[in-house]
C-alpha positions in Angstrom: 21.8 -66.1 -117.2 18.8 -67.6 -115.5 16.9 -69.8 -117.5 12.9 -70.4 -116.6 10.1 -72.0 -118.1 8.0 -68.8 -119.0 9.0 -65.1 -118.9 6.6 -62.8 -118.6 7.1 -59.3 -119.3 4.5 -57.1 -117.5 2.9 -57.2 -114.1 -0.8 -55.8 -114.3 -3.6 -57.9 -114.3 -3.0 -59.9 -117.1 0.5 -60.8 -116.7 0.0 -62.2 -113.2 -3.7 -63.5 -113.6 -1.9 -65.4 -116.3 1.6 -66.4 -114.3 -0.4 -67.7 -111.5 -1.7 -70.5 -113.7 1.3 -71.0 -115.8 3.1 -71.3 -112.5 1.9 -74.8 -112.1 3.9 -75.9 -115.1 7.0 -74.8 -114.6 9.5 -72.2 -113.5 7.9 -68.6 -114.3 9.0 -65.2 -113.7 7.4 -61.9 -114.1 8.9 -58.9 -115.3 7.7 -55.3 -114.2 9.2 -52.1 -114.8 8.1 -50.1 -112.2 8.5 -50.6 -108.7 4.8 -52.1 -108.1 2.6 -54.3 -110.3 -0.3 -52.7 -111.9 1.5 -49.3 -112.0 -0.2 -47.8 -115.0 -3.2 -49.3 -115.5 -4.6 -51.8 -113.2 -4.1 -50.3 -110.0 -5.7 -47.0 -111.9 -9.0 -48.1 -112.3 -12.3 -47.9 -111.2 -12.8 -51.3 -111.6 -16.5 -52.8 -111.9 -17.7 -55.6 -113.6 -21.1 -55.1 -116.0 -22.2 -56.1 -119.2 -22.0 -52.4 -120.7 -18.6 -52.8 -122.2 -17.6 -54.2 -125.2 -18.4 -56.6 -128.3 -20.3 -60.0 -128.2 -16.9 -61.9 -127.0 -15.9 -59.2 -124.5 -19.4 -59.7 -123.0 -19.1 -63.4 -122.9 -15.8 -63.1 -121.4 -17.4 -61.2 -118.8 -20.1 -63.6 -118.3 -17.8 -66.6 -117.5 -15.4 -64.3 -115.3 -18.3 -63.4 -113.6 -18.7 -66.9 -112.4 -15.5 -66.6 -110.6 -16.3 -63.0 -108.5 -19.6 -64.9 -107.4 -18.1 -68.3 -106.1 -17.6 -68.3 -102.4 -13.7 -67.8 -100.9 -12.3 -69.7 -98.4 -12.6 -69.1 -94.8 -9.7 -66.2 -94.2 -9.3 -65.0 -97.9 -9.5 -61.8 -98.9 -12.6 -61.1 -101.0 -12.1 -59.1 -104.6 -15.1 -58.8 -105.4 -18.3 -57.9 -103.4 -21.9 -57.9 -105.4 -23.3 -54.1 -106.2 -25.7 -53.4 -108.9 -25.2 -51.6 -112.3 -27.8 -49.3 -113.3 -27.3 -48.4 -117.2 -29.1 -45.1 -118.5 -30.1 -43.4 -121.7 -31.7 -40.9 -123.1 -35.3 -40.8 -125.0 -33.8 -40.9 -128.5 -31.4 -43.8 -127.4 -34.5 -46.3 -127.3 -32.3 -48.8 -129.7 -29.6 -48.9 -127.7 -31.5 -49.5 -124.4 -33.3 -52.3 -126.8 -29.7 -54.1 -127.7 -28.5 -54.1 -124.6 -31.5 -55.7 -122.6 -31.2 -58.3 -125.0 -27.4 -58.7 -123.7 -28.9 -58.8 -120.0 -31.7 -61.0 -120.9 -29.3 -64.1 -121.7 -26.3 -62.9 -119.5 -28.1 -61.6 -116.4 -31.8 -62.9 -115.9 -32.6 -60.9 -112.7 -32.2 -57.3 -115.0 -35.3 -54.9 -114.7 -35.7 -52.1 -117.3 -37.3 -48.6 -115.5 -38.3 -45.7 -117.1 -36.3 -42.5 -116.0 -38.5 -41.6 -113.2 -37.8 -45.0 -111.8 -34.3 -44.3 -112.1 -34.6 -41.3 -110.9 -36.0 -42.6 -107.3 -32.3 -44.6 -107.3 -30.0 -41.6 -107.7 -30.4 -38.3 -108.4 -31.3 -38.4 -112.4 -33.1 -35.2 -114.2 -36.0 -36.3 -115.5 -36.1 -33.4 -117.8 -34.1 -31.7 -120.4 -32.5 -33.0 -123.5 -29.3 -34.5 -121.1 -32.7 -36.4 -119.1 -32.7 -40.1 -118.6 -36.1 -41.7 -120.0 -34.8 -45.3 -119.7 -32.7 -47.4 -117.4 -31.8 -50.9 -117.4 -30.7 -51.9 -114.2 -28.3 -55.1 -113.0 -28.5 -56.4 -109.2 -26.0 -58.8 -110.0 -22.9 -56.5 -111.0 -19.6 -56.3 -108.9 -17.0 -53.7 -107.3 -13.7 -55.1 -108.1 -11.1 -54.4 -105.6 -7.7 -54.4 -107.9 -5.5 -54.4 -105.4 -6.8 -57.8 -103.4 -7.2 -59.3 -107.2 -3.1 -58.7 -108.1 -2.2 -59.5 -104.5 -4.4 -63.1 -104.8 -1.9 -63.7 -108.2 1.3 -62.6 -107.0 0.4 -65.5 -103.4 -0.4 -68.0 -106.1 2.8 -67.3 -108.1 4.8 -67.3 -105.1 2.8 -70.5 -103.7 3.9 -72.2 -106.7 7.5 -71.0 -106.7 7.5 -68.4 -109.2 9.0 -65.2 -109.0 7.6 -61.4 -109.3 10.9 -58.7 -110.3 9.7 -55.2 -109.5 12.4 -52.6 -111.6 13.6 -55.0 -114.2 12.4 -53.0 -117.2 13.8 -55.3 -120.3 16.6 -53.4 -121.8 17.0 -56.0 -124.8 15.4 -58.9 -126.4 17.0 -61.1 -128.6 16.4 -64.5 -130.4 19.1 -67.6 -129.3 18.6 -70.8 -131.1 15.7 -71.8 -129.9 15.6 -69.5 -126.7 14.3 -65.7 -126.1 16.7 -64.0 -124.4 15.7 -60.9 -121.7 18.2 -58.8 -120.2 17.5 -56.3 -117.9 19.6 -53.7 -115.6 20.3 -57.0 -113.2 20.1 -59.8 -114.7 19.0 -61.6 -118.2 16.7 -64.5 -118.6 16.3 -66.9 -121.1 13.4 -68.8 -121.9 11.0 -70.5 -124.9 7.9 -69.1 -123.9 7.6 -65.3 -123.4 4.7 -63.8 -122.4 4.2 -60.2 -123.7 1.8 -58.4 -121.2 3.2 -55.1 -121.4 -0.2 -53.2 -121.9 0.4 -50.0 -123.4 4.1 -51.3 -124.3 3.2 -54.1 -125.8 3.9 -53.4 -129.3 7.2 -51.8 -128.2 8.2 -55.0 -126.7 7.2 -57.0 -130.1 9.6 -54.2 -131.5 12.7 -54.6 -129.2 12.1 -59.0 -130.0 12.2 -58.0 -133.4 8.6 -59.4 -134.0 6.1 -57.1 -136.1 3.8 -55.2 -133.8 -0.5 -55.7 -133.9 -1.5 -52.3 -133.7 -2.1 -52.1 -130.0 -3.3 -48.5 -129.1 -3.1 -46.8 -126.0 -6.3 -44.4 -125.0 -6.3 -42.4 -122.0 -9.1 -42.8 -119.5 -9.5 -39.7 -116.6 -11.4 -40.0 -113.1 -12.4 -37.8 -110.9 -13.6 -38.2 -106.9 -16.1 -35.4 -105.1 -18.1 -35.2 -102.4 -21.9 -36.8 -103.0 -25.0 -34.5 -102.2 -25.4 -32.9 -98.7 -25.4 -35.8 -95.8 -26.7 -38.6 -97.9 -25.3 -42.0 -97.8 -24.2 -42.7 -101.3 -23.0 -46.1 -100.0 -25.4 -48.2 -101.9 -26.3 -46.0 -105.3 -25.6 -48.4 -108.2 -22.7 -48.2 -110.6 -24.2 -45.6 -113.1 -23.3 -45.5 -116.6 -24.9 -44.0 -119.7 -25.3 -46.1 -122.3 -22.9 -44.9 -125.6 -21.0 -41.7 -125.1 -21.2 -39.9 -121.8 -19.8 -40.6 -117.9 -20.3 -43.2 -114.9 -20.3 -42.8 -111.6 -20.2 -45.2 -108.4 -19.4 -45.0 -104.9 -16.6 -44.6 -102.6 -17.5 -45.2 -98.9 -20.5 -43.3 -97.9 -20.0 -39.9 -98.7 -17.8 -39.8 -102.1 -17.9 -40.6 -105.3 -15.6 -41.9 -108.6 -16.5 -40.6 -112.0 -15.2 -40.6 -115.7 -16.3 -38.7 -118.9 -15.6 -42.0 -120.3 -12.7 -40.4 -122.3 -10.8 -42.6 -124.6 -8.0 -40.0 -126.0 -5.2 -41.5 -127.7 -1.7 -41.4 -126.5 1.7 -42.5 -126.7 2.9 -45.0 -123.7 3.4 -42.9 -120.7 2.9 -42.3 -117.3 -0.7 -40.6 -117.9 -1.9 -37.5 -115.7 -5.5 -36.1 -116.4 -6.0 -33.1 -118.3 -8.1 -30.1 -117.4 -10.5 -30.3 -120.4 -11.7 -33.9 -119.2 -11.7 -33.0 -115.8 -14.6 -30.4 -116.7 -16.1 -32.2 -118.9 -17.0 -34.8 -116.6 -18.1 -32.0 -113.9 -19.9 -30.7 -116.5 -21.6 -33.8 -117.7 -22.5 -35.0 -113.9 -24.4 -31.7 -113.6 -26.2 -31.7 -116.7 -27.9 -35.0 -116.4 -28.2 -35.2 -112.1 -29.6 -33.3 -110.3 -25.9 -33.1 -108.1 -22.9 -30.6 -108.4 -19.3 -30.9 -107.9 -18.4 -28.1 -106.6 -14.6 -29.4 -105.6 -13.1 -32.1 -107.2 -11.5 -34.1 -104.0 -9.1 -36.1 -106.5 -7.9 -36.8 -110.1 -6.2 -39.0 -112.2 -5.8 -40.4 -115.4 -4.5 -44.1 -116.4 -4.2 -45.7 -120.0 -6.1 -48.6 -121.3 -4.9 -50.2 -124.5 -6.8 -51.4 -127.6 -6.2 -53.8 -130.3 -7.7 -52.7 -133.8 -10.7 -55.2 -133.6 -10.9 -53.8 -129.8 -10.7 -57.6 -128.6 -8.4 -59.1 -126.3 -5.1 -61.0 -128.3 -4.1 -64.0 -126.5 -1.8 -66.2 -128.4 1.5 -67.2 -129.9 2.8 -64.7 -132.8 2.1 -67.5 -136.4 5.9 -66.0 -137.0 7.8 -65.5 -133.8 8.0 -68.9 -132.2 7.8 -69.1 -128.2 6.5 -65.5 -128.6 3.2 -64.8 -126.6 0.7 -62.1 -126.8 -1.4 -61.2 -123.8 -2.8 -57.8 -124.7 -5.7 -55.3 -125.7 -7.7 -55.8 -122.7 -9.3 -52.4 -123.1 -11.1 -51.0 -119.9 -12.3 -54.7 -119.4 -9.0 -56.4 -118.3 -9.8 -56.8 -115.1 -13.3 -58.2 -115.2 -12.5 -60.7 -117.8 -9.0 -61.6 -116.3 -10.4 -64.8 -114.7 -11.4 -65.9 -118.4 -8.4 -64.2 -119.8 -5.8 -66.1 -118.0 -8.0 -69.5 -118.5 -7.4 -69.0 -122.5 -4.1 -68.3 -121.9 -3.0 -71.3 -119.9 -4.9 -73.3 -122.1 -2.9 -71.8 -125.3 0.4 -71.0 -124.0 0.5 -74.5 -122.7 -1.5 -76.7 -125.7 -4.4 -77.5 -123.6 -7.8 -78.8 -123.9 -9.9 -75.5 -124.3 -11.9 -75.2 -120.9 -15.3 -76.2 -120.8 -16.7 -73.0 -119.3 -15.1 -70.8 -122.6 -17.0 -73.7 -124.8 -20.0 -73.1 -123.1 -19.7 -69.1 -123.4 -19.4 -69.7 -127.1 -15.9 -68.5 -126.4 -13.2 -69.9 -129.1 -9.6 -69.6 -129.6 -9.9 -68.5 -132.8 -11.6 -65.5 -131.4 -8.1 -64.4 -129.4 -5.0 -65.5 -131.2 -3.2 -62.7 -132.9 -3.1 -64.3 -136.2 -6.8 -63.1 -136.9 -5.0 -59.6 -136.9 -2.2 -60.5 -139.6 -4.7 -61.9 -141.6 -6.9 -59.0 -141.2 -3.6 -56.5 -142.4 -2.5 -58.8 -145.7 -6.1 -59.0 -146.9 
């Protein structure tokens, strides 16, 4: 049996954001099932980080990681982020929604401009009428493509740099409490430690399960994507991240002459390895076509990953109140990535009894607004 300093069970985005911090205080190891990290969900998605997701916290989380993708990298690195602007649309009877969320871009992201839809329009290829028209826009110079790959790749060198380990196939086949140790075994081997990280995303209340510990309610949604070929010979290189504000789709770029878009499905599903389903697939065809002025005529590829919600929809970063040594590092939502850099700040700083960071204190960011007691509390009142 291999004892280490933290186990951490899960290798997306939040499991090794998080290990490559914790990996400068001790011995840690990362668990992942399948035989690559971010198998089912990180390395799935169209990753871009804008303020158009999520509560007041998920939006402050975003703000500080933001801070991260925009510092400069050191000479040889491999950028993850590169700046690309977000362009948020609505509809005419949508004007309250376009009103709440300038406010959120007012104090998050000063250089915003609200157009009207024929502004918009001159950007990409927006109808301008219809019911499905866009009559306002809000639009963010200062968003960011997110390049998953370099991001997990940048953890797993840190993790290594500072001796930890990455296991590819070691799916936990048992969990068990001993003494004062948490006890993983897998196909190969069995690990014990007193701090276990439980990153599994869409698994992560079946991992509480199989450690005996009383699951949170995390919930996994499906999310579908589509690529297709962008209109005639034009350069769709530099067209903003678009994304209707509520229900509806986005779209961005990929290279010059393709490009990525969701209905912005959120179906829920058991933990699996997700495929897309026809309906969504012509519902966001359908959707692009009624609100541009574009087709998609042949849908170049599709696929389908799953993001996984607490029931507040917030992040839970945190020991269990009645599991000691038990971590949870879950319901990161379609977000994880762009508030991972936040993320795995809180949870060095809690897995390891640390001063809360200054930059979380400034975002108005507290612990009490993570730790997965606020959800027992929530289910025995």
């Amino acid at each position: 049996m291999r004892q280490v300093d933290t186990l951490i069970i899960g290798g997306g985005i939040a499991g090794l954001s998080a290990a490559a911090r914790l990996a400068r205080h001790g011995e840690t190891v990362v668990l992942e099932a399948e035989s690559q990290p971010g198998y089912h969900a990180s390395g799935r998605s169209v990753t871009f980080c804008h303020f158009g997701l999520g509560d007041g916290l998920v939006k402050a989380l975003t703000a500080v990681s933001r801070e991260t993708f925009a510092a400069p990298i050191s000479e040889g690195e491999t950028p993850v982020a590169h700046r690309h602007p977000a362009l948020h649309i609505a509809r005419a009877d949508q004007a309250a929604e376009v009103d709440a969320l300038e406010k959120v871009h007012r104090a998050l992201s000063p250089d915003y401009h609200r157009l009207s839809g024929k502004e918009a329009a001159k950007i990409v290829p927006l109808r301008t009428g219809g019911e499905a028209a866009t009559a306002f826009a809000l639009l963010d110079p200062n968003g960011f493509k997110l390049d998953p790959h370099a991001m997990l790749q940048r953890h797993i060198a840190a993790l290594r740099e500072a001796g930890g380990t990455l296991v590819t196939d070691a799916r936990a086949t048992a969990i068990r409490r001993d003494g004062g140790r948490w006890v993983v075994d897998t196909m190969d081997e069995s690990y014990a430690t007193t701090r276990l990280i439980n990153a599994a995303g869409a698994w992560a209340d079946q991992v509480a399960a199989m450690a005996g510990v009383a699951p949170i309610g995390i919930e996994p949604r499906r999310r579908t994507v589509i690529s297709f070929n962008g209109p005639g010979d034009t350069d769709v290189s530099a067209w903003p991240f678009t994304k209707t504000i509520g229900e509806g789709f986005y779209f961005l770029p990929e290279g010059t002459d393709r490009l990525l878009a969701s209905p912005q499905d959120e179906t829920v599903s058991e933990p699996c390895d997700a495929s897309p389903e026809e309906i969504d697939i012509a519902t966001i065809a359908w959707r692009i076509e009624e609100a541009t002025t574009m087709t998609v005529p042949r849908i170049a590829h599709r696929w389908a990953g799953l993001r996984s919600f607490a029931p507040d929809e917030r992040p839970v970063v945190g020991y269990d109140p009645d599991a000691p040594g038990f971590f949870w590092l879950a319901g990161q939502g379609g977000f994880g990535l762009q508030t991972s850099p936040a993320l795995s700040l809180a949870a060095e700083a809690l897995a390891m009894e640390l001063e809360w960071p200054e930059n979380l204190k400034r975002g108005g960011i507290g612990m009490q607004d993570l730790e997965p007691k606020r959800l027992r509390e929530r289910r025995s009142a």
